[in-house]
N, C-alpha and C positions, 0 to 999 in steps of 0.2 A: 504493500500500500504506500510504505514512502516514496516510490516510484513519480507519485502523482502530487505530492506535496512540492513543495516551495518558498523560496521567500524575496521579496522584492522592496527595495527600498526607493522611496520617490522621496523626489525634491519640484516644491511645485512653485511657479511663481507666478506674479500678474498681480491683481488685488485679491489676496485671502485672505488677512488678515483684518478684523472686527467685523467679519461678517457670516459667522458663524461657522465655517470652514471645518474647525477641529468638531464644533460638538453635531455638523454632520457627517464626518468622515464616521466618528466612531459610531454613528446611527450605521451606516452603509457596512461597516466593517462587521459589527454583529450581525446584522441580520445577514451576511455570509458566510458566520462563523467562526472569521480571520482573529488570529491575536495579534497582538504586537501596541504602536503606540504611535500617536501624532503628535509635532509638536509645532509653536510656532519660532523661527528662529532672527536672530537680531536681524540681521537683514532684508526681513519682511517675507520672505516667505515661509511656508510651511514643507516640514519632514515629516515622511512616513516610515516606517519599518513594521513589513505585515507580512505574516508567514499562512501557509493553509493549501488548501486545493488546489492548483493550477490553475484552471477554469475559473474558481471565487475569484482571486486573485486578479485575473484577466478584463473579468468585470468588474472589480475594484477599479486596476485602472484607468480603464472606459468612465468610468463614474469621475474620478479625479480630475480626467480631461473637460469636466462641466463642473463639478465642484454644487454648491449649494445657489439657490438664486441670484444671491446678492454677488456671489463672486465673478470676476473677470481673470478667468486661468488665461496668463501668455502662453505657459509651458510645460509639461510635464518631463523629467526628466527620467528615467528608471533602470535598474541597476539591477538583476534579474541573479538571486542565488540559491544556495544550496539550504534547505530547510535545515533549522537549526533545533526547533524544536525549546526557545528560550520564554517562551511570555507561553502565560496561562490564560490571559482575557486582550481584548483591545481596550486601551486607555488613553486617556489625554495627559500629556506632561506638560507642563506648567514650569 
């Protein structure tokens, strides 16, 4: 089965930040069952680090590429690795 797992870390940027980006990534991320965590970083954009299915994952992010209403993604960037198997839930870091 770990065959099909994964893990992929994004770096998104455009305007994500105060406009709810993180607390809907970790909507989108649970209800695909991905762990891992969002954060927002000094330089205005937001990180991801999300482990889980391939497929979830895939649609994960398709989803980051549009982000929440208010957001204008310029760009996603993504970094494609070997599941690690480290976070137990998705969270937001702060």
């Amino acid at each position: 089965m770990t065959e099909n797992l994964a893990r992929v870390t994004l770096w998104i940027t455009g305007r994500v930040q105060g406009v709810f980006y993180r607390a809907s990534a970790l909507e989108k991320a649970q209800s695909l069952s991905l762990s891992g965590f969002v954060k927002n970083l000094s330089d205005g954009s937001v990180e991801i680090v999300a482990e889980g299915p391939r497929y979830a994952l895939e649609q994960f992010v398709d989803w980051a590429k549009l982000g929440p209403p208010a957001a204008e993604v310029e760009n996603v960037s993504a970094r494609w690795g070997t599941y690690l198997e480290e976070f137990r839930t998705f969270m937001i870091v702060r």
